[in-house]
Structures are given as C-alpha cells and as structure tokens.
C-alpha positions in Angstrom: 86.6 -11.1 59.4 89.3 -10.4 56.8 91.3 -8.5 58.9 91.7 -11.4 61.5 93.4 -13.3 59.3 97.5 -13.9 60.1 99.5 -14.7 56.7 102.6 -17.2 56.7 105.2 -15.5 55.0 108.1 -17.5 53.1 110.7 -17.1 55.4 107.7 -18.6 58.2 107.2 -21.7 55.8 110.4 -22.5 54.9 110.9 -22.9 59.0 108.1 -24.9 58.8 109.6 -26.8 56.6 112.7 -27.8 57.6 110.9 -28.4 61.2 108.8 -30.9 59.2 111.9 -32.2 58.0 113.2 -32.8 61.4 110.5 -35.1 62.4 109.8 -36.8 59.1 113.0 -38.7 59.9 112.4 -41.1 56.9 111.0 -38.7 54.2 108.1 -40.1 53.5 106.3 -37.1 53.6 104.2 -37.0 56.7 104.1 -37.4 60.1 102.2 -39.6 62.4 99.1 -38.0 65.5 101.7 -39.1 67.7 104.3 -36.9 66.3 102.4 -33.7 66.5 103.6 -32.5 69.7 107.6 -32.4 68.6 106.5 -30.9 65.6 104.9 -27.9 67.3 108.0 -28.1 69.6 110.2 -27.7 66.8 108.1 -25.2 65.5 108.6 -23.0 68.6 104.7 -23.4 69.1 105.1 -26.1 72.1 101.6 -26.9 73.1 100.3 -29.5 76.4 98.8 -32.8 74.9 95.3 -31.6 75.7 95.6 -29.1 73.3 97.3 -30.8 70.4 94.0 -33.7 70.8 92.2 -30.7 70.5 93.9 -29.6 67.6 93.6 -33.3 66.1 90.2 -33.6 66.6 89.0 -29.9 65.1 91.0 -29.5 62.4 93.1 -32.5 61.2 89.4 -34.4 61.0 89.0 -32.4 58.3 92.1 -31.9 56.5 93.2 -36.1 57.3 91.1 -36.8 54.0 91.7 -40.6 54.3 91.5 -40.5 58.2 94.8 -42.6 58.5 96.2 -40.1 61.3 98.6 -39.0 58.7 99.7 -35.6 58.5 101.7 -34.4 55.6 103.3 -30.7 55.2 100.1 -28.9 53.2 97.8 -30.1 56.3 100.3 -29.1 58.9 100.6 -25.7 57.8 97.0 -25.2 57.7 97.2 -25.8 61.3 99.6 -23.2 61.8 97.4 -21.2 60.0 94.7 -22.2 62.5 96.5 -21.0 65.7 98.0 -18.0 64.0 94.3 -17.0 63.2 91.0 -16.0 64.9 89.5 -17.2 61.8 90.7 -19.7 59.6 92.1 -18.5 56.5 90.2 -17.9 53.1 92.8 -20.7 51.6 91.7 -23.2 54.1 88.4 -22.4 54.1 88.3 -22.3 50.4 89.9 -26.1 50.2 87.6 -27.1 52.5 84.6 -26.1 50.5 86.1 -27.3 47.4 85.5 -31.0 48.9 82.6 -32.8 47.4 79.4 -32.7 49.3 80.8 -30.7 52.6 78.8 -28.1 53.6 80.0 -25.0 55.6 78.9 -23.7 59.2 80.0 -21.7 61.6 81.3 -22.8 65.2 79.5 -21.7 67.5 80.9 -24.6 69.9 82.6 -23.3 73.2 85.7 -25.1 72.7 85.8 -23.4 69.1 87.7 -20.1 68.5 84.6 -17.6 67.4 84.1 -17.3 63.5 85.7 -21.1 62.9 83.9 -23.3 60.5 83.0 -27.1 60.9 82.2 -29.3 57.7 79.9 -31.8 57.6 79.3 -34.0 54.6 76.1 -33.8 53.4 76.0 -37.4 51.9 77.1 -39.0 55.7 73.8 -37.0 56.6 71.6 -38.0 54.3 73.1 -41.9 55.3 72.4 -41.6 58.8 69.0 -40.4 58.2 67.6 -43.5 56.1 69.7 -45.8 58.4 67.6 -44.4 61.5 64.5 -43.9 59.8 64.9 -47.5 59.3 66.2 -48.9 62.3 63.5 -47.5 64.4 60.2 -46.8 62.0 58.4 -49.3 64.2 59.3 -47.9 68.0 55.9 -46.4 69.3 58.6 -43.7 71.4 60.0 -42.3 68.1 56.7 -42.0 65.9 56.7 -38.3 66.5 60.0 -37.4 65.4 59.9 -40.3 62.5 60.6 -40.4 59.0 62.6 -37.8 59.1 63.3 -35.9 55.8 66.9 -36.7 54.4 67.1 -33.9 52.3 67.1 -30.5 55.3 68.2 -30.1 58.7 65.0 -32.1 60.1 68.0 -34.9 61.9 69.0 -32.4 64.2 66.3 -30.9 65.4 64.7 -34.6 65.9 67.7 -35.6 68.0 67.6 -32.7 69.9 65.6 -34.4 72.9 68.1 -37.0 73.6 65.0 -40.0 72.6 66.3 -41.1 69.5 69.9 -41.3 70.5 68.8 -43.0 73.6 67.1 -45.3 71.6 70.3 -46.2 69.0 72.6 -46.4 71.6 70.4 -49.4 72.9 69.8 -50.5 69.4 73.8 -51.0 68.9 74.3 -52.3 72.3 71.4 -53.7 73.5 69.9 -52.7 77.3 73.5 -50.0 77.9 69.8 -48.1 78.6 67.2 -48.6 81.1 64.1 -47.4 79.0 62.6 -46.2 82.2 65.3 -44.1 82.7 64.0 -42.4 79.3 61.9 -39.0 79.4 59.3 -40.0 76.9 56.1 -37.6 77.2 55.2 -33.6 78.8 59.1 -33.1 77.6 60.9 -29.8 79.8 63.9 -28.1 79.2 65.4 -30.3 82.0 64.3 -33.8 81.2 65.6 -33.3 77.8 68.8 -32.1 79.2 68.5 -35.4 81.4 67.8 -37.6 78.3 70.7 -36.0 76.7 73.2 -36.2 79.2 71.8 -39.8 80.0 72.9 -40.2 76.0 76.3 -38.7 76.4 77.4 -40.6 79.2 75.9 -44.2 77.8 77.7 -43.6 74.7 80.9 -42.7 76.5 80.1 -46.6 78.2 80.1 -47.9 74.9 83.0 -46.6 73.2 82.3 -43.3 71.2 84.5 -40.3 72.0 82.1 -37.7 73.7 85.0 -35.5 74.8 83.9 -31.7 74.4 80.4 -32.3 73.4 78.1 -31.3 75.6 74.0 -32.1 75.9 73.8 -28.2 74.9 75.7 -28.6 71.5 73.0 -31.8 71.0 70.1 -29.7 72.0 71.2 -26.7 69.5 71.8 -29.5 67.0 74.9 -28.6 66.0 75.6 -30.7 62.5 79.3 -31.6 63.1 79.1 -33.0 66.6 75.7 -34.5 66.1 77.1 -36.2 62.7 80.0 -37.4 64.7 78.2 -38.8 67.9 75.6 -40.5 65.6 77.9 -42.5 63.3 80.0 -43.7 66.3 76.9 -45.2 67.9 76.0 -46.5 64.5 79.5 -47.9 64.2 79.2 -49.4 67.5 76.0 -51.8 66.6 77.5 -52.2 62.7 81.0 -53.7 64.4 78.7 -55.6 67.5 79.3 -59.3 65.4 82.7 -58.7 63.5 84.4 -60.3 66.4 85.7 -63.9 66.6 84.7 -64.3 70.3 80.9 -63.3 69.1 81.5 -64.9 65.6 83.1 -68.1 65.5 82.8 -68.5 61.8 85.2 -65.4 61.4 88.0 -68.1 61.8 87.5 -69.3 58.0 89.3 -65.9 57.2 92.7 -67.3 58.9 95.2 -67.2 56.0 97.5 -70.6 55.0 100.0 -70.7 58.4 98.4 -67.7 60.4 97.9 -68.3 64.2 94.8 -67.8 65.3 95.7 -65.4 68.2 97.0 -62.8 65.1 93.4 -63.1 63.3 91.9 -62.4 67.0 94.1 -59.2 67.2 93.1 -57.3 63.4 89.8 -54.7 64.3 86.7 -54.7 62.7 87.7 -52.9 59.8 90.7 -55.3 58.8 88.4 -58.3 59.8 85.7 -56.5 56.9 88.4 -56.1 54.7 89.5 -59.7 54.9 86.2 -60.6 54.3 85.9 -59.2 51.0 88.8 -60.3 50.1 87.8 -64.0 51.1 85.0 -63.6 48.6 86.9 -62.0 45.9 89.4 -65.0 46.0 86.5 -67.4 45.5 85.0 -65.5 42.9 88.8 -65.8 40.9 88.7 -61.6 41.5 91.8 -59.4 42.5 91.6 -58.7 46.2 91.4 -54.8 47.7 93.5 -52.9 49.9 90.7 -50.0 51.0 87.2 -48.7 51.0 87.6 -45.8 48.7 89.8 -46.1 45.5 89.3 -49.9 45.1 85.5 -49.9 44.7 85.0 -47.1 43.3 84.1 -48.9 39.4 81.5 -51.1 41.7 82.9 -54.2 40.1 84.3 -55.9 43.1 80.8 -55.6 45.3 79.3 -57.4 42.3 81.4 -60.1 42.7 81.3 -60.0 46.7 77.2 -59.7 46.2 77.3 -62.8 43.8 79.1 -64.8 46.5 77.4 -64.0 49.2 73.8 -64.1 47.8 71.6 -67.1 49.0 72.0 -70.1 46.3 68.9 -72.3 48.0 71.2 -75.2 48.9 69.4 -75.2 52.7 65.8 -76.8 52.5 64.7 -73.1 54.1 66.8 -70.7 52.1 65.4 -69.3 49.5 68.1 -68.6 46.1 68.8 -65.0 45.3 69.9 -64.0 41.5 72.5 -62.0 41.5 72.1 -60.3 37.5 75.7 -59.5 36.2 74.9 -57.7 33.3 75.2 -54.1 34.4 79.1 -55.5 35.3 80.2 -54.3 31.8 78.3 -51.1 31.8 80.4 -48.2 30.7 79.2 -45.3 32.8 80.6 -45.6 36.3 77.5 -44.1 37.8 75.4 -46.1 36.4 77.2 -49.4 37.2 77.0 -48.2 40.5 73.4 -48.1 40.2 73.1 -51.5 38.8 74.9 -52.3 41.3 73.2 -51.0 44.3 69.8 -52.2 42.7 71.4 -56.0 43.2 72.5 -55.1 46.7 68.5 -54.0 47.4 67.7 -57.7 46.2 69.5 -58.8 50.0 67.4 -55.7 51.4 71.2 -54.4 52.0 70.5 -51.2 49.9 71.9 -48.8 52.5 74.4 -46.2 53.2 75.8 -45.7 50.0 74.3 -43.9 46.9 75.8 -44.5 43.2 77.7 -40.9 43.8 79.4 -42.4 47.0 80.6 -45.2 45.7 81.9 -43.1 42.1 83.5 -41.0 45.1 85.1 -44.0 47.4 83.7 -42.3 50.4 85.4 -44.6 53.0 83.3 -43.7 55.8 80.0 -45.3 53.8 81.5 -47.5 52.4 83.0 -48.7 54.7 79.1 -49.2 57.0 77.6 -50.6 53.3 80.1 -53.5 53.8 79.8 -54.2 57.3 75.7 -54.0 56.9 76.4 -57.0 54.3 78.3 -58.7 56.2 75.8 -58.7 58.9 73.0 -60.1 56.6 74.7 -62.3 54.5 78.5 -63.2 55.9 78.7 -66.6 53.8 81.0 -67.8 56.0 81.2 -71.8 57.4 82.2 -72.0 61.0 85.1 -74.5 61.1 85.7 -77.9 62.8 86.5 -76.7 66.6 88.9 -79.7 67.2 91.6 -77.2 65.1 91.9 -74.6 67.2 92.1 -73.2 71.1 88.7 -72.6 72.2 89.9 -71.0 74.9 91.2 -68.0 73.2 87.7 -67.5 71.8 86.4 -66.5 75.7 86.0 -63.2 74.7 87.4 -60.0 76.7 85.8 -59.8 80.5 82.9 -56.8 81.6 86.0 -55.6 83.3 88.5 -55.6 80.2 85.6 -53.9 77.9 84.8 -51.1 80.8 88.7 -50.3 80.1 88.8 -50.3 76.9 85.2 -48.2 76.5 86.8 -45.8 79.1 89.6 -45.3 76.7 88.4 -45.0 73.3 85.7 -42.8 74.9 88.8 -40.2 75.4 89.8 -39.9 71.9 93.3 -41.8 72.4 94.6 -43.0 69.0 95.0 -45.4 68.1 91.9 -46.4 68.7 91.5 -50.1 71.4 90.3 -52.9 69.7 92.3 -55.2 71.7 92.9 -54.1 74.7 96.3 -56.0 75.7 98.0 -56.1 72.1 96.6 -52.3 71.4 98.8 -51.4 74.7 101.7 -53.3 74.1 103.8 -50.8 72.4 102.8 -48.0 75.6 101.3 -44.7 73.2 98.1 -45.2 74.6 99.5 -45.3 77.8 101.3 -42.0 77.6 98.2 -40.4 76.5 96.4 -41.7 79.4 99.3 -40.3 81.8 98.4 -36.8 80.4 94.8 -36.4 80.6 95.7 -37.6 84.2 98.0 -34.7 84.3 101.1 -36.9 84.9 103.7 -35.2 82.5 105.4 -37.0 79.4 108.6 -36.6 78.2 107.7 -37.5 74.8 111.2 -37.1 73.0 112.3 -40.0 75.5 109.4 -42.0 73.5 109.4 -44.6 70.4 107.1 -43.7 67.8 105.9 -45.5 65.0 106.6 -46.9 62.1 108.9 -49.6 64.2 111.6 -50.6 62.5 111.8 -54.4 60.8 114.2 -55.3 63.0 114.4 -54.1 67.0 110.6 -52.6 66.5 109.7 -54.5 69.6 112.8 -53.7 71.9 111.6 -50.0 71.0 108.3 -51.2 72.2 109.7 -52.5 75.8 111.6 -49.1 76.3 108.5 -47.8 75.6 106.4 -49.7 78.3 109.9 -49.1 80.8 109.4 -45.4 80.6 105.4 -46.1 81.5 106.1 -48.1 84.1 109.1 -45.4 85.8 106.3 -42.8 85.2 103.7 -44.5 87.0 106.0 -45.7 90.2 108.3 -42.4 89.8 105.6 -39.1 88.9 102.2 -40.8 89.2 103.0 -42.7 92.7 101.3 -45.7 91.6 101.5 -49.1 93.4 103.4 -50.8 90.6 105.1 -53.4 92.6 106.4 -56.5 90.3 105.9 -54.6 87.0 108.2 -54.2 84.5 107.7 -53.5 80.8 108.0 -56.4 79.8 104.8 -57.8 81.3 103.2 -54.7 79.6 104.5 -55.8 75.9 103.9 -59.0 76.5 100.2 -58.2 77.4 100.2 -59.9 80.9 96.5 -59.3 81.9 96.5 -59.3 85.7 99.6 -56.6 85.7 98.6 -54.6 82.8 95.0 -54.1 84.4 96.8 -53.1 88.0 98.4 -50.3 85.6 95.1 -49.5 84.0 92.9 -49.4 87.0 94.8 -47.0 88.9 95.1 -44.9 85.7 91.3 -44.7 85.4 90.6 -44.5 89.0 92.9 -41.1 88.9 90.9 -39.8 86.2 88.1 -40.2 88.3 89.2 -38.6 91.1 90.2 -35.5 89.2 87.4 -35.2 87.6 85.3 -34.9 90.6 88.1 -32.9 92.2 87.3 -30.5 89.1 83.5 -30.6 90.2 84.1 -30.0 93.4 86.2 -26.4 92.6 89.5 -28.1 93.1 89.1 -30.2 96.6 90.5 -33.2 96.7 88.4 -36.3 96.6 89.5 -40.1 98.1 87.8 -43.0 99.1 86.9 -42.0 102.3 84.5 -39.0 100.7 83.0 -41.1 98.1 82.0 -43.7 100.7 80.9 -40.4 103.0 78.9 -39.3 100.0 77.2 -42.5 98.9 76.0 -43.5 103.0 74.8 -40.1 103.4 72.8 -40.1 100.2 71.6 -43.3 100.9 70.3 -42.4 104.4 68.5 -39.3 102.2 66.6 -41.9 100.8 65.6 -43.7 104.1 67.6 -46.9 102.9 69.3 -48.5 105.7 71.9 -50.2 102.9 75.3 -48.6 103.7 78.9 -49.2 102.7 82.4 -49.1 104.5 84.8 -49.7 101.6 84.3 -50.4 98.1 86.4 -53.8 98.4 83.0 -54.7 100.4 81.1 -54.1 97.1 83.7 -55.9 95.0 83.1 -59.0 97.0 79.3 -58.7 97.2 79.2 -58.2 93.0 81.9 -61.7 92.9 79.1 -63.5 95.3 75.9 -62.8 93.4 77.4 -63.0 90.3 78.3 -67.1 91.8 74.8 -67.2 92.7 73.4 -66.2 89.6 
C-alpha cells in the first residue's frame, strides 16, 4: 500500500496554510464544521456538502479529539492527506494508533475508499458491553446471545441479528418497537436482515444518525459503525429524563436572575454539567467546565457522590456512607478506584474504569454522570407558583418527529430544541442540500457571532433561507420572513420544516424508483392498491383525509 500514498510537499502546505488563514478570520487557530466547505474552496478542492458530511463524519471523528466540531490546521491537513490518498498516510495512521486504547481495522465499508482504517476505542467497547449485559440480563429473547464477553469481539457478532439492538432501542425509548414485529426464533438470512433494517430505521425515529450504515455493515459487525449506532441508542435512554418538560425538578439548577425559557433551551449535556456543578457549590467545591480534564484526579465525583448519596432523612430511604478517605490518596489510579468503589455503593458503578477517568474520556464520562443522575439526581422540585407552567408542555409528537428526522441526518449542530436550535438558519442550509436545493454558503453567517449584531447576522441568515425556499426550492412560504424563523415562531417555522422533510421524502423514493418522479397522487395510488392486495376495503383519497381522522381519534381517546 506504500506506493498509494500522495505526499504534501512544503510549497502544498504552506497553500494550505495561508487558505487556513483565510478562513480563520479571528486567529484562533481553527475552524468551525460549518466552515469546511470554504476551506476546501479556498483550497481549490471545492467539494458538494454531501461529501464534506462525509468527510466530517469519517475522518474528523477521529482526528476532533474533544468532539467540539473544531478543526484546527494539523487535523485539516490530514484531510488533505485523506483525499490526496487511496490510503491514508503512515503519519496519520501512526497518530491515530498512537491514541490510548484505539484499535486499528480496515474499512471495508462501501462508502470507505478500499485500504482506509476506522478506530474504535477499545474501552467504549468494553463499556457498552457491561452496560447491555446489564440492561437486558433478564429478557428471556436475549439469553442466547447474553453475557457477552467484554474482553473479544463477542458484541458484534451478538448484535449481528438485529434482537439486541431492537431490544435497546425499546429500552431507551420505550414501545418505538412493536415486539411482534421482532424475528425472535428459526432465524434466516432475511428475517435478520428484516430485524436489522427494522433497527436502523427505529433508531433513525429516535434520533441517532444512521446515515451510511446499512443492515449489511451490522450483520458483518463492523466495530466502528456498530460502536457508533450502539452508544447513540444508549445516549438516547441515558438523556430520556434530563429534560425539564419530563423533569420538573431540573428547574432548581436556574441560576440567581436566569429566565426559565434560557434553562429550557441548554441540552442534556449542559443540563449534566450544571448538575454537577449545583452539587459541587453545595459541597463548598470549585465547579467544572468539562468531562475530561476536570475529573480526571476523581476528586470532584467524590464530592458530587457525597451529595447525592441517600442521608435516610425520608422514613423509606435508607442512608448511604459515602467514605472520604481514599479523597487524599496519592496515586491517581488508585483514587479513581476508591472512587468508583463508592460509586458501586449507589449500584452506579458503570461506564467508567479507573483508567477512563485517569484519561478524561469524555464520551464515558460523560454516560457515568448522566447514569448518576438518573439514580440519584438530589434535586427538590420547586414551588410551581414561581414559574410558567406552560412553558414546561413539552415539544409536540409533531415537533419531536422533526427534530428526530433531523438529527437522524447528521446535521450539526445537533437539535435539542428544535425552534432556538434553528434560529440562527445552519441547520436549515444543510437541510436545503441533502434536498438538493443549492447553497451559496459565502452569502452565509457563521459562527462564533459577534457580541454585538450576532443576532442581525442570525436574521440575514434565516432571510437567505427563506429566498431559497420561495426562490430555488418553490416552497409555499407565503407570510414568512426571517424574522419569524429567529424568533422561533412555531406555526411558520414548522410550514418551512414540513415541506423541507416532505421533499426529502419524495426524493428519496424518486431514488428507489430509478429516478421517476413521485407526488401525492402515486403514494395514495400505491397505498389503495396495496390495500386492496390485502382484501381491505379501507382506502384513502388524500392524506389531509388521514390528518383529520388522526385529530378525531386522538379527541376521542
């Protein structure tokens, strides 16, 4: 493979370079996801936006260390490197090996250039593993393929039938699965590929990003995309509660002077993070500002175990003792231990090894917090009479179908809230592309925002949306303006939304259909026809009918 690779030579880099310069308008020494595209421009490597998500999602995964979406020069050019190569190059490779606990394969995916290598951390497997083993040890439908063995390749051949994934997608979002739809016994080639595809698409319905996996790559077990898949679904049920609408009690993390519709807007992750930090403030402790490099001497869980622990004060709880003693214990490793061994005391011992935390893997860290939370939160539900309880509704079926649909794409950032999380329009734009509606991205405000002005930048942001959809896309956009778009104006954004999602759709069954075009008028063809297959005498004229059928049984109900 030698031979394939391409070299950068200095007068190459130093193009690089000053192209990196271009776009890293305020030095700071990287450039955002968003930015990517202009760089390649400026590069003279344009690429479509497909292909630099693609690019995002294979390689800057696992150069983006930290996973912030940051990209600074050294990552960029292995990039170049990337495109310039059949193969990556030794350099790249040889960082990529150098990282602690990654192990090495070769891509064998069809969306992979032939001889590239995916990583997968060998601690996130062994993680996963326990978690599942767990999670499901007493489901009669997994007692074949359970305890698996953390310690070889025993996860991915035990997912390769679709049951287990079928059966922690339900586990994180309880009944997204009809069991019965499950191939359980006298497995075939085909109803695993059924189970699997039936796990692919309910995990798209939940949020994960299934975009280029396929229920092959799951059934040939390949480590990076089954790694990926499963800690998104896992994600998913960790992050089900940390929400106010679910989790009223959330609201004792407002700070002195916040509104309550800013706490309502942080994700999961800053909600977590605020969490800790509520604890560490009681416990007289500094507060943290991540997952990785601020625990990695173990002594702020300590203090965040020996709030949240159980004290007895309730007639039914019984007290927990939290032992401080291995809090001054010189060895990080084995503070970490100590540690952990308290953390097993709240059956919360999960996730995380001594080494992880030593390391600051974010990722683990990250679900060893939100597992504690989920056990113990500590938190006090305030007196409603001091806030809107009408901001604690909680997004619609409708509003989470959107948001699903989108995150299940890839688009960064990634939708929390659906109306704040569109406000500035990127998502948007990334939306107009995979609907093959072209972007003029250098007409585009990217982040950071400036202090002052960030939101006008916003609203000429949602402006151009809007011109695209009534100028390129055709959209009935009548009484929209961008301003009802920053200002997160649900009826109007959703008319934008709809019609974006509705022309995915369509092209994606135009795609299955070897290019002819689909409307309404086939679908509802399609759907009376199969119906009359099936000798039921149920038929549909429009899908407004079906609409207004949904609206009256759901006022029955």
């Amino acid at each position: 493979m030698e031979n394939n690779i391409t070299t950068i030579s200095r007068e190459e880099l130093e193009e690089l370079r000053e192209a990196f310069s271009k776009i890293d308008i305020d030095n700071s020494g990287y450039v955002s996801d968003y930015e990517l595209q202009d760089l390649f421009k400026e590069a003279s490597l344009p690429l479509p936006g497909y292909k630099v998500r693609e690019i995002v999602e294979k390689i800057i995964a696992v150069t983006d260390s930290n996973k912030d979406g940051k990209i600074d020069f050294e990552e960029f050019v292995s990039v170049i490197h990337e495109l310039k190569s059949k193969d990556i190059s030794k350099s790249f490779r040889k960082s990529i090996n150098k990282k602690q606990g990654i192990t090495a394969i070769g891509g064998t995916s069809s969306i992979s250039s032939e001889g590239t290598q995916h990583s997968y951390s060998e601690e996130e497997k062994v993680a996963f593993v326990n978690w599942v083993n767990k999670a499901l040890k007493d489901d009669p439908d997994c007692k074949h393929l359970l305890p698996m063995n953390p310690s070889d390749a025993s996860l991915f051949k035990s997912l390769a039938d679709g049951i287990l994934l079928c059966k922690m997608i339900n586990l994180s979002q309880p009944d997204t699965i009809d069991e019965r739809a499950i191939n359980k016994k006298k497995l075939t080639p085909f109803t695993i590929s059924e189970n699997l595809n039936l796990a692919l698409n309910s995990a798209s319905a939940i949020g994960c990003t299934v975009v280029n996996i396929g229920s092959q790559d799951l059934k040939e077990g390949k480590p990076h995309l089954v790694l990926g898949l499963l800690w998104q679904i896992i994600k998913v049920g960790l992050f089900a509660d940390i929400e106010i609408s679910r989790n009223e009690a959330l609201i004792a993390l407002l700070n002195e002077g916040e509104e309550l519709e800013q706490l309502l807007k942080l994700s999961p992750e800053e909600l977590l993070l605020r969490w800790v930090n509520y604890h560490l403030t009681n416990a007289g402790w500094q507060k943290i500002n991540n997952f990785s490099e601020d625990i990695k001497d173990s002594r702020a869980y300590y203090h965040l175990l020996n709030q949240i622990a159980p004290k007895g004060h309730n007639n039914d709880e019984i007290p927990i003792n939290i032992d401080l003693s291995g809090f001054n214990e010189k060895n990080d490793l084995k503070r970490a231990e100590y540690m952990l061994q308290q953390a097993d005391k709240l059956g919360c011992r999960q996730f995380v090894t001594p080494a992880d935390v030593v390391a600051g893997n974010p990722k683990l860290n990250l679900a060893f917090v939100a597992n504690l939370f989920n056990t113990y939160p500590a938190l006090h539900k305030p007196d409603s009479s001091t806030y809107d309880l009408n901001l604690l509704e909680g997004e619609s079926k409708e509003e989470r179908t959107f948001r699903n649909w989108m995150n299940s794409l890839g688009v960064s950032p990634y939708i929390n809230h659906l109306y704040s999380d569109l406000a500035d329009a990127l998502v948007i734009f990334q939306l107009y592309e995979m609907i093959r509606v072209p972007v003029e991205w250098n007409h585009v405000n990217k982040p950071p925002y400036p202090a002052l002005g960030g939101n006008m930048k916003k609203i000429e942001n949602c402006n151009y949306a809007v011109e695209i959809g009534k100028t390129k896309a055709k959209f009935s956009l009548v009484g929209i303006a961008g301003q009802d778009l920053n200002d997160g104006n649900a009826t109007l954004t959703l008319a934008l939304v709809w019609q974006l999602m509705r022309r995915y759709t369509l092209n994606v069954l135009s795609d299955l259909g070897e290019g002819e075009k689909v409307n309404d008028e086939i679908i509802i063809k399609w759907v009376n026809q199969t119906l009359a297959n099936a000798n039921k005498k149920t038929s549909i004229t429009s899908f407004k009918v079906i609409k207004s059928l949904y609206q009256d049984r759901r006022q029955v109900h």
